[in-house]
DOZA-686918 format. One record per residue: residue number from 1; residue in one letter; x, y, z of N, C-alpha, C in turn. Coordinates in pm, 1 decimal. Layout:
N
   num   residuo         nx         ny         nz        cax        cay        caz         cx         cy         cz
   NUM         A          X          Y          Z          X          Y          Z          X          Y          Z
...
//
This chain:
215
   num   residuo         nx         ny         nz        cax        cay        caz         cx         cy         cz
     1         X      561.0     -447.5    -1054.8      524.0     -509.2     -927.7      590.4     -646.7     -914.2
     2         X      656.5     -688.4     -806.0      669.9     -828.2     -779.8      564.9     -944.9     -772.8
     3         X      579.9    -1019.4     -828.4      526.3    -1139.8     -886.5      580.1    -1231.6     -746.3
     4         X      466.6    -1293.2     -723.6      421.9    -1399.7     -611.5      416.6    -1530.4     -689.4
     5         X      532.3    -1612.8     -633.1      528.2    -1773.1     -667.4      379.4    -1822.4     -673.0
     6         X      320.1    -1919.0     -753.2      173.5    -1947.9     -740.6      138.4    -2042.1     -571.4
     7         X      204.3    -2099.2     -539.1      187.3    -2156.6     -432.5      173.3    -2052.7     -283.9
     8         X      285.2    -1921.7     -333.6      222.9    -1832.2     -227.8       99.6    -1752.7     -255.0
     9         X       52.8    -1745.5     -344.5      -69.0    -1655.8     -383.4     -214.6    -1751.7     -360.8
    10         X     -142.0    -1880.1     -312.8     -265.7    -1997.1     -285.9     -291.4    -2020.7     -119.7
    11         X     -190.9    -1920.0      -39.4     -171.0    -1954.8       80.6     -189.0    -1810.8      130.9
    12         X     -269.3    -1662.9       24.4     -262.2    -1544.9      120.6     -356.9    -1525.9      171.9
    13         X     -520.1    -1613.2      100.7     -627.1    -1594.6      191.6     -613.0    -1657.5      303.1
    14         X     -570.7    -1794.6      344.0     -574.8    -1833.7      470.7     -513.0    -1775.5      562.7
    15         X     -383.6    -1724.0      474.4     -251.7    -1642.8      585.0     -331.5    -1532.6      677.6
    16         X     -429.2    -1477.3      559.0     -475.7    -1363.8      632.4     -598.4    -1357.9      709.7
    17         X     -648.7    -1473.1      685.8     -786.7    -1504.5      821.5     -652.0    -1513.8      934.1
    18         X     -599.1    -1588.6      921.2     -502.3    -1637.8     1082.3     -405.6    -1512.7     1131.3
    19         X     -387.4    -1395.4     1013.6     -309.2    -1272.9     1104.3     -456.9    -1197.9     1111.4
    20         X     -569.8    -1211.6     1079.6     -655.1    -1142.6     1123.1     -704.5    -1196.5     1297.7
    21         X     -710.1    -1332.8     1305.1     -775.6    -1410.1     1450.3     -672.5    -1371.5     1513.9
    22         X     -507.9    -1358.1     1527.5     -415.4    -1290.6     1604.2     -390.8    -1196.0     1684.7
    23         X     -425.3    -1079.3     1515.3     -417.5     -934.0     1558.5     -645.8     -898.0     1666.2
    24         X     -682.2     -963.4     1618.2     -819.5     -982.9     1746.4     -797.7    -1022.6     1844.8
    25         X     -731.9    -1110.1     1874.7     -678.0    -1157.1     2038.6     -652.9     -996.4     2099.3
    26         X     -733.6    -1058.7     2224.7     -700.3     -897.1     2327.4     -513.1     -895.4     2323.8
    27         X     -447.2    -1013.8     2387.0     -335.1     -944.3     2420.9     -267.7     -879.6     2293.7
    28         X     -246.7     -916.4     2164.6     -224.4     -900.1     2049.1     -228.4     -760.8     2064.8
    29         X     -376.2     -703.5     2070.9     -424.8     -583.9     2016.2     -347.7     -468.6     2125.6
    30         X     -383.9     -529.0     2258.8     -326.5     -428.6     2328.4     -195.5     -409.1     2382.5
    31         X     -118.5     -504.8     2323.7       59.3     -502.0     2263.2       87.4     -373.9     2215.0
    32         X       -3.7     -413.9     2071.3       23.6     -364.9     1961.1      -15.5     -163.2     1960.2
    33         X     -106.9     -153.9     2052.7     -175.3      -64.3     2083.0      -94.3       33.5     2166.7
    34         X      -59.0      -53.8     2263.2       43.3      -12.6     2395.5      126.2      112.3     2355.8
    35         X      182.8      107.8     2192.2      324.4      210.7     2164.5      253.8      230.4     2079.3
    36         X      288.3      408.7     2028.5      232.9      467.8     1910.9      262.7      392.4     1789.8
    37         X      445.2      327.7     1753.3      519.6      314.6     1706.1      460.7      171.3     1632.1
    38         X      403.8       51.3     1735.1      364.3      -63.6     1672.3      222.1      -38.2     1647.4
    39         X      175.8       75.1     1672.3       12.2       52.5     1616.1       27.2       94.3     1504.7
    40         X      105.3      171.2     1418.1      158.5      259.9     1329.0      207.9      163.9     1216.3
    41         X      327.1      139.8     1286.7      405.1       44.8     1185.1      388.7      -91.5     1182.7
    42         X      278.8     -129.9     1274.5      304.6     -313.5     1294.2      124.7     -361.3     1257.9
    43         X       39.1     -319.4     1359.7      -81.0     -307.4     1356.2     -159.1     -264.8     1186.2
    44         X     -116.7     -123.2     1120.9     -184.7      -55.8     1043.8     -163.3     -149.2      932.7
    45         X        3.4     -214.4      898.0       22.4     -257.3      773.2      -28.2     -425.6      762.5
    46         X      -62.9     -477.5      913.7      -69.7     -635.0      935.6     -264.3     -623.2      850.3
    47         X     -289.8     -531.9      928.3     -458.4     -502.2      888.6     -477.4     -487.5      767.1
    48         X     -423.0     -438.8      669.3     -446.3     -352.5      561.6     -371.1     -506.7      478.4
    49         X     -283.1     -583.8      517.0     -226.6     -707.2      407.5     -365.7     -769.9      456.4
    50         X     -429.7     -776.9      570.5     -504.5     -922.8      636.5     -627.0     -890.5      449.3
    51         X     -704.2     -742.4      468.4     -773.8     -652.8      351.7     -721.4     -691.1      226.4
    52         X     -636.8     -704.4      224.1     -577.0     -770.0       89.3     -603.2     -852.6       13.6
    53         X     -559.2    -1008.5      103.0     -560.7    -1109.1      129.7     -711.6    -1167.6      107.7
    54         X     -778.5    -1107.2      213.9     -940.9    -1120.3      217.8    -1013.1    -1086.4       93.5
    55         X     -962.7     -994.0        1.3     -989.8     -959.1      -92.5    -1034.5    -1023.6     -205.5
    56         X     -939.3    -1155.6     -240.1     -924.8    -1292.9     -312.7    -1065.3    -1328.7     -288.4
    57         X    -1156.1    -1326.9     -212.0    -1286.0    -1422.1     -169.9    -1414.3    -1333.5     -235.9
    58         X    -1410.4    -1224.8     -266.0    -1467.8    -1119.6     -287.1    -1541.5    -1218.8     -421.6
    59         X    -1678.7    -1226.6     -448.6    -1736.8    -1312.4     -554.3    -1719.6    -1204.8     -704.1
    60         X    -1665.4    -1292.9     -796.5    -1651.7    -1252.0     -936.7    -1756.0    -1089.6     -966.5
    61         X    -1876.8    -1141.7     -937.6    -2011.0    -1060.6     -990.4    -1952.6     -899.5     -903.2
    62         X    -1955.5     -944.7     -781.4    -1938.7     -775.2     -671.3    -1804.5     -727.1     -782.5
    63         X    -1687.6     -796.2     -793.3    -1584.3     -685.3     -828.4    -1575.9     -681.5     -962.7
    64         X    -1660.1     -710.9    -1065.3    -1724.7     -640.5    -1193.0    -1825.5     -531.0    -1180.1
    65         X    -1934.0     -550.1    -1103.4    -1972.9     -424.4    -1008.7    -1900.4     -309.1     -959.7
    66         X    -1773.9     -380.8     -845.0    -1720.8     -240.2     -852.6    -1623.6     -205.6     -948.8
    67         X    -1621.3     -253.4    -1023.5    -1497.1     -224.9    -1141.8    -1549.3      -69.3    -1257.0
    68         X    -1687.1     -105.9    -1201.2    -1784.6       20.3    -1284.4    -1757.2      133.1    -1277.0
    69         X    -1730.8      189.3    -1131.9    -1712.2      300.6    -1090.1    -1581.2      287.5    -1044.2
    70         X    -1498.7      211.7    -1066.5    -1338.4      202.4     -989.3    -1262.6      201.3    -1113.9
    71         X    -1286.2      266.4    -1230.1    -1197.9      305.4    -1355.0    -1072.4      324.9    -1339.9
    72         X    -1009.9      244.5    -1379.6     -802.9      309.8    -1359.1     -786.6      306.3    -1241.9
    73         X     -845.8      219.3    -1157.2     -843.3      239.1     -991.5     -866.3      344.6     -923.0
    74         X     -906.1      413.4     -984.3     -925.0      571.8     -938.9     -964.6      596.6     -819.5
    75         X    -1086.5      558.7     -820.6    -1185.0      584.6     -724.4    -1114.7      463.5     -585.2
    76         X    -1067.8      390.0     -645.4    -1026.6      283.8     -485.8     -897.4      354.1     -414.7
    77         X     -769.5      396.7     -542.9     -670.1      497.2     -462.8     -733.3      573.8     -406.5
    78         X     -800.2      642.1     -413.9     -840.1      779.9     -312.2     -934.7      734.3     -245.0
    79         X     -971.1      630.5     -247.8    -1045.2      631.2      -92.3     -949.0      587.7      -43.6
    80         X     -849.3      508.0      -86.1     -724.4      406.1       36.0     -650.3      588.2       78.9
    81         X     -593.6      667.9       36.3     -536.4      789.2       67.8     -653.8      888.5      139.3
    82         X     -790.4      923.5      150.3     -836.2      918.4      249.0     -862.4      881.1      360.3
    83         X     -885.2      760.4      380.5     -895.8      669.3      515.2     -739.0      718.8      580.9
    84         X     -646.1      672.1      488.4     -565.2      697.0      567.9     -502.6      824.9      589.2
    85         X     -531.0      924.4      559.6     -508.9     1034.7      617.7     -626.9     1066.3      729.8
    86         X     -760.0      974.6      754.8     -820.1     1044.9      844.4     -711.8      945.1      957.5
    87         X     -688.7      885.0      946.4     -616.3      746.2     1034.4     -470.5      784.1     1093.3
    88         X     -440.7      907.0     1021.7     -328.1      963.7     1080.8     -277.0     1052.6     1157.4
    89         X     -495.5     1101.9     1177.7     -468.3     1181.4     1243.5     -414.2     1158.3     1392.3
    90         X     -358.5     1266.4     1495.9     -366.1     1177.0     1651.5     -482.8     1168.3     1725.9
    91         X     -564.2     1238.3     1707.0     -683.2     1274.0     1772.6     -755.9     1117.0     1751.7
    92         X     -778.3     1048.0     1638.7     -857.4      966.9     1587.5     -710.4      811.4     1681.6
    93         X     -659.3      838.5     1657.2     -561.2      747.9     1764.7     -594.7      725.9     1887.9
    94         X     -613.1      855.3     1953.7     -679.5      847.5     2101.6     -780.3      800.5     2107.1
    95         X     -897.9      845.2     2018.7    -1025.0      795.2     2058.8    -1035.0      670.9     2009.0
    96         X     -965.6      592.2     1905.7     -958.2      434.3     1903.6     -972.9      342.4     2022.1
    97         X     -854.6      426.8     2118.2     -819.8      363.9     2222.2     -905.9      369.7     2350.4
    98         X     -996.8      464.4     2332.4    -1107.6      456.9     2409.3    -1234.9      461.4     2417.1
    99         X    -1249.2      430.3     2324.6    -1379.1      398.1     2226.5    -1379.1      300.8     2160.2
   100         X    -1471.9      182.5     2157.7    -1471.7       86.1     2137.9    -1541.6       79.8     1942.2
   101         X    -1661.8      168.8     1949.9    -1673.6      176.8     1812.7    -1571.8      245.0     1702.3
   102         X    -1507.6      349.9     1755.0    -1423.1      403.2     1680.8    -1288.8      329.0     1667.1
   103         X    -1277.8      224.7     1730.7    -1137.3      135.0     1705.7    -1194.1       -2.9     1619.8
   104         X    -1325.4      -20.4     1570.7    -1359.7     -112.0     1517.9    -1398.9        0.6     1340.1
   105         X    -1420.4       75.5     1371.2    -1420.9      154.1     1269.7    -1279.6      122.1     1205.0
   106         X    -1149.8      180.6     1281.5    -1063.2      221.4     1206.1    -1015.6       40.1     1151.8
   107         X    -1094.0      -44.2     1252.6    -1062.5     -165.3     1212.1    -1064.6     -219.4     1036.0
   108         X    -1199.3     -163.7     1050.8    -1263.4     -191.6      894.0    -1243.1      -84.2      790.1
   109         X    -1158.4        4.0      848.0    -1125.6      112.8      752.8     -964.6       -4.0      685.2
   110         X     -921.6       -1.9      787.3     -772.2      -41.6      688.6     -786.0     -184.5      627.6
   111         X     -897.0     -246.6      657.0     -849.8     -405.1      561.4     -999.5     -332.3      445.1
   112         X    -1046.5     -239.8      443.1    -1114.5     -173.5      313.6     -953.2     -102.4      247.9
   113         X     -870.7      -72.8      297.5     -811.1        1.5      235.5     -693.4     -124.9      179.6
   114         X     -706.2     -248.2      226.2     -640.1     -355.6      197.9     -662.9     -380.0       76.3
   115         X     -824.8     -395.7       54.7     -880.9     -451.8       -5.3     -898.4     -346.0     -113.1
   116         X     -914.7     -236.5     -138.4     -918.7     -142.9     -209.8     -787.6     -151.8     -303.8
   117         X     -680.2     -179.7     -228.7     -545.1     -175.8     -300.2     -556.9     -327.9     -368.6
   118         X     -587.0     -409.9     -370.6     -577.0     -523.6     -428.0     -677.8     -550.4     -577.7
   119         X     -786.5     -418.3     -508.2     -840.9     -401.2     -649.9     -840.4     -310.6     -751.3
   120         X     -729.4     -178.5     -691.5     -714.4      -78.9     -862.3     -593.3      -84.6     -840.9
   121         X     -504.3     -138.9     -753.6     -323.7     -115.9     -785.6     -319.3     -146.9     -946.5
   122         X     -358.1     -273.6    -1036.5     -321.3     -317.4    -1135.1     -370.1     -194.7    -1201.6
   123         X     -518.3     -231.7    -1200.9     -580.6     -160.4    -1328.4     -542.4       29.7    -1347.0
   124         X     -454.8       54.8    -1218.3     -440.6      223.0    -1195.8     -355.9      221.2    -1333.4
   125         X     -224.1      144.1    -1353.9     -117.5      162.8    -1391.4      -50.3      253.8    -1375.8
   126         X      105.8      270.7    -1433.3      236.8      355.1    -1375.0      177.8      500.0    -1356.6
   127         X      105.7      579.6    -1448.4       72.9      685.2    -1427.7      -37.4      704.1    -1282.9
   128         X     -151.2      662.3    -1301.9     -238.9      667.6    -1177.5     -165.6      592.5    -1050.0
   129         X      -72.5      541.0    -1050.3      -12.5      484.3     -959.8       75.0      602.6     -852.8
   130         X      197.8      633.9     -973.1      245.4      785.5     -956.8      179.0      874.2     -881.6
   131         X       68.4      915.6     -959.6      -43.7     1039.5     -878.2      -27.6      977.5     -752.9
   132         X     -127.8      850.7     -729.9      -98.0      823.2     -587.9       -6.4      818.7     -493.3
   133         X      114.1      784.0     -495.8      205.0      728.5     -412.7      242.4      908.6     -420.6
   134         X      224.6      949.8     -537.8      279.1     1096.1     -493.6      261.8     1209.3     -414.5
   135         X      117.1     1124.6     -400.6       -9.6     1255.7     -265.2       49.8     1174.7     -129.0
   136         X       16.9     1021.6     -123.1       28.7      961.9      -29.9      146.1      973.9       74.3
   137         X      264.6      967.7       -1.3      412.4      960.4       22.9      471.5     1097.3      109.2
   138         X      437.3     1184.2       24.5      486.2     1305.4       60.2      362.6     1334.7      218.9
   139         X      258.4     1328.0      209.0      149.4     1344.9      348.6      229.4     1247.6      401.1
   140         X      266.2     1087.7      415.7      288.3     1045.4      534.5      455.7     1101.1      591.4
   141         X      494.6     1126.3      513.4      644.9     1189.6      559.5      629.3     1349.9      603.4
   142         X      536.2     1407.0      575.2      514.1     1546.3      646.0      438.9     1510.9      786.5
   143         X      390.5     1413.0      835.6      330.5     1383.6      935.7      454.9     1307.9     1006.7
   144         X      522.9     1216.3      946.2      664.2     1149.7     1050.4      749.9     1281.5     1098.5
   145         X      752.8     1394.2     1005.7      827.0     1528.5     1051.4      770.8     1600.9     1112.6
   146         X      639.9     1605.3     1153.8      570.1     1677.8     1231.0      555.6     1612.1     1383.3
   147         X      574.7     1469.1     1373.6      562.4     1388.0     1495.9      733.0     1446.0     1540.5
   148         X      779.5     1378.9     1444.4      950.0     1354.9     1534.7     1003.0     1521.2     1544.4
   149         X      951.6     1598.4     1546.4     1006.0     1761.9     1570.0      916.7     1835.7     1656.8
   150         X      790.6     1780.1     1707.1      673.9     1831.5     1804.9      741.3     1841.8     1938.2
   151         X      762.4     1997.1     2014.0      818.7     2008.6     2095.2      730.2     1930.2     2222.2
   152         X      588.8     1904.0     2151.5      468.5     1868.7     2272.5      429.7     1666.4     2190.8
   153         X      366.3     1624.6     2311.9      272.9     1510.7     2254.8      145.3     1525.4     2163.9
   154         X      119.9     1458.2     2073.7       18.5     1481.2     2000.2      -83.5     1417.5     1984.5
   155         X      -87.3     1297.6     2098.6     -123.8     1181.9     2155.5     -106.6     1178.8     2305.6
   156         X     -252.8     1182.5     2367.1     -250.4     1172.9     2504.8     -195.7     1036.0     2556.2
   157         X     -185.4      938.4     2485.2     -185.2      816.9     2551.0      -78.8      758.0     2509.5
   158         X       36.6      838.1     2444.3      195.7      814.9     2427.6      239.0      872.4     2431.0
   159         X      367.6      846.2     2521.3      526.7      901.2     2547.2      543.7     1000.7     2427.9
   160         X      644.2     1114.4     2508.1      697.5     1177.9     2322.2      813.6     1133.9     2294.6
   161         X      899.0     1001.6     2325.2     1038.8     1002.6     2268.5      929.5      838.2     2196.1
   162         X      834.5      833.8     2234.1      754.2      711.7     2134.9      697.3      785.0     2020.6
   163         X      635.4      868.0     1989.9      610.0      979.1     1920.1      704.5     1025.9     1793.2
   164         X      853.6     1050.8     1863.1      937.7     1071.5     1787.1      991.4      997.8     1721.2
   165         X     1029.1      845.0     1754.9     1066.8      741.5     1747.0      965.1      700.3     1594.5
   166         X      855.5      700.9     1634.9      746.5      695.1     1491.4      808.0      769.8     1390.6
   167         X      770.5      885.0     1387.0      842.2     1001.0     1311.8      910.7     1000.8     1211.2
   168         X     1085.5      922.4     1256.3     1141.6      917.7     1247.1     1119.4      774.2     1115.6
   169         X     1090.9      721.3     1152.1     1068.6      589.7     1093.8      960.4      581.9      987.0
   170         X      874.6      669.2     1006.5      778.3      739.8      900.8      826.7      773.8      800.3
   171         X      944.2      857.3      849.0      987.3      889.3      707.0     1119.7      851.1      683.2
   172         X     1191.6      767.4      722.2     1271.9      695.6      649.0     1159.9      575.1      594.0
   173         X     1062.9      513.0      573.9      987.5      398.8      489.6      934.9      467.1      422.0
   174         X      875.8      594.6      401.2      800.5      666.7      268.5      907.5      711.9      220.6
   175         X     1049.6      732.3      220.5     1158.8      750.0      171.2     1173.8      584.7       79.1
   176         X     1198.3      501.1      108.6     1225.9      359.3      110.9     1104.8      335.1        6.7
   177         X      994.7      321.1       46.8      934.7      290.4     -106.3      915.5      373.5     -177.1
   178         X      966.3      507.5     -159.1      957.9      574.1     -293.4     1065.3      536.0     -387.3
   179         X     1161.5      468.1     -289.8     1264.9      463.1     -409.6     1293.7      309.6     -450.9
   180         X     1181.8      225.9     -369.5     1142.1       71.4     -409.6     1063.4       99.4     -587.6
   181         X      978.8      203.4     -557.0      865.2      214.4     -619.3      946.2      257.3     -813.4
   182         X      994.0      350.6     -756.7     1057.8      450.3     -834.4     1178.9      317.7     -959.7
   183         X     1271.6      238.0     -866.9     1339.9      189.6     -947.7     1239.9       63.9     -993.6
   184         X     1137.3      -21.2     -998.0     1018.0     -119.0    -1049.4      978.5       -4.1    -1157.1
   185         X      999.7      132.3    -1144.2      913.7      171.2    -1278.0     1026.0      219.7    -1354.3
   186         X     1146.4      204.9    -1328.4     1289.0      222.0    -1427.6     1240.9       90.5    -1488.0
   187         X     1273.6       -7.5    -1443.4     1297.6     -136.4    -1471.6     1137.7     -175.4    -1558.6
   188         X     1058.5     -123.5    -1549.5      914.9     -156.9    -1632.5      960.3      -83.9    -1788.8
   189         X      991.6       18.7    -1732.8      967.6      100.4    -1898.4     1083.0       50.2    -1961.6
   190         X     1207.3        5.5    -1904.1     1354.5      -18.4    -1982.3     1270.7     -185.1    -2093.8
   191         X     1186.6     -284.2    -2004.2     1121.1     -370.2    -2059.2     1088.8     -352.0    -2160.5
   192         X      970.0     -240.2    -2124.6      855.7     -192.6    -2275.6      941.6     -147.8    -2379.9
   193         X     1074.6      -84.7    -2373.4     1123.0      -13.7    -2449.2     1239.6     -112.2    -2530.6
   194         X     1264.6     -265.7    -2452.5     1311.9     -327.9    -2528.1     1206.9     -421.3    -2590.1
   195         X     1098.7     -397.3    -2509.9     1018.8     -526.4    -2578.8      928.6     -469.1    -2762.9
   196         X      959.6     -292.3    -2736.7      893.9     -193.8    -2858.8     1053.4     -203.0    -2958.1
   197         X     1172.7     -210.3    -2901.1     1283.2     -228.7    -3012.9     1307.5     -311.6    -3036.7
   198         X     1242.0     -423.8    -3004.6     1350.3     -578.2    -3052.2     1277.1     -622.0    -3206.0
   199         X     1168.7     -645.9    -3193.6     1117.3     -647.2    -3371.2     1155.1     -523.7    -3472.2
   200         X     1171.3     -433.0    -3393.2     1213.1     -332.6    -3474.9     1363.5     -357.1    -3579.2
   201         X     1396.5     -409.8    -3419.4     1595.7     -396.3    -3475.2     1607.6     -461.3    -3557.6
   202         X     1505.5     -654.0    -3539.6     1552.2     -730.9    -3608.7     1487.1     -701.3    -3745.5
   203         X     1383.4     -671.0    -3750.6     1332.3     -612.6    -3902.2     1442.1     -539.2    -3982.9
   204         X     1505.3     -419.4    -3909.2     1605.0     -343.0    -3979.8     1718.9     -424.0    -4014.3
   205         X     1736.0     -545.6    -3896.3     1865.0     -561.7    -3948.8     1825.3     -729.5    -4065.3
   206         X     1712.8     -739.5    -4094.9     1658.2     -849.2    -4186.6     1704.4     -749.7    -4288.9
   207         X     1633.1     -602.6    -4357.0     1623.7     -515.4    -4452.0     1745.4     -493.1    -4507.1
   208         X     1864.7     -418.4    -4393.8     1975.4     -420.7    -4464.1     2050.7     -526.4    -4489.7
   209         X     2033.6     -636.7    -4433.0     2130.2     -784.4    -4511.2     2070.8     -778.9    -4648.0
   210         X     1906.4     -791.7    -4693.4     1902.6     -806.8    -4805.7     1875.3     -929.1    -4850.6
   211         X     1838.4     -964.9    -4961.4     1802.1    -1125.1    -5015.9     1925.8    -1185.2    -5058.7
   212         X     2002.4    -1297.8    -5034.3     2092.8    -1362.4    -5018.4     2161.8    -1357.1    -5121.3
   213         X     2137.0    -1308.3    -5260.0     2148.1    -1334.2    -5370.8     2259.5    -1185.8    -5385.5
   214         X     2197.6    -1064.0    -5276.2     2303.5     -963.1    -5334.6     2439.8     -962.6    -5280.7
   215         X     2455.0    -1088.9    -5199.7     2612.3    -1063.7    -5121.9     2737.8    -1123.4    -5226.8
//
């Protein structure tokens, strides 16, 4: 994972109260709302960092609590890959938009799913990580191919060349961090694997020099 300068990791709770008071402004929301494309790609990921962010404030005691039942992150990946597969659906899109509880729902669904990721990404590690991104990845790119190839709308309340336009872009970014993801875990294990040979080597190569006396 990339490592955050300490001065930015001192500036993400505030960052994210102020993209949270933003993305609440009516015009904000109903910008953002307006195109399938920015509620998708602009809206879902601003919410889910604001969840993040917010996360930091969470008191010591609650996330030893949930740490009980959130083993290897387990239990927090799959709720973040639930929510958002109910969140993908279109049906649940429409009624956001006209329904006032169900768009405050999906509100508090994605900065839970913010916040969810901020608390088992570490503890999942490379393997439980894998599993995830591997359910996740492949569903959101079968849904960008199902948008951008739908001879019909799948969404009453957007265009279909907006539709497609998503789609499209869906799955070129679940393409994109799979292969963000993919080379961070080349580059992890090449670490471990020099950081498991380097006492090794130098031990061997202490053994065969020998005590000074036999040269």
């Amino acid at each position: 994972m990339i490592r955050l300068p300490p001065s930015w990791i001192k500036l993400r709770v505030p960052a994210a109260g102020i993209v949270l008071c933003l993305l609440a402004l009516p015009g904000a929301r109903h910008f953002l709302e307006a195109s399938m494309t920015r509620q998708m790609l602009v809206q879902f990921p601003l919410l889910a960092f604001t969840g993040f962010g917010l996360a930091a404030t969470i008191p010591r005691a609650w996330v030893e609590r949930l740490n009980k039942w959130n083993g290897y992150g387990i239990s927090g990946l799959f709720a973040v890959a639930l929510l958002l597969a109910i969140l993908m659906i279109p049906r649940v899109l429409d009624l956001a938009l006209a329904d006032a509880g169900i768009e405050l729902a999906k509100w508090l669904a994605l900065l839970s799913c913010g916040a969810a990721l901020r608390l088992s990404w570490q503890p999942a590690g490379l393997l439980v990580q894998g599993f995830f991104l591997g359910n996740v990845l492949p569903m959101t790119a079968v849904v960008g191919y199902l948008f951008e190839s739908s001879p019909v709308r799948v969404c009453n309340a957007y265009l279909l060349d907006d539709q497609e336009r998503l789609g499209q872009r869906l799955v070129w970014i679940t393409a994109g961090i799979g292969l963000v993801w993919f080379a961070d875990l080349v580059r992890t294990m090449m670490r471990r694997e020099e950081a498991a040979s380097g006492p090794l080597a130098s031990d061997r190569g202490a053994t065969e020099s020998g005590p000074p006396g036999n040269h």
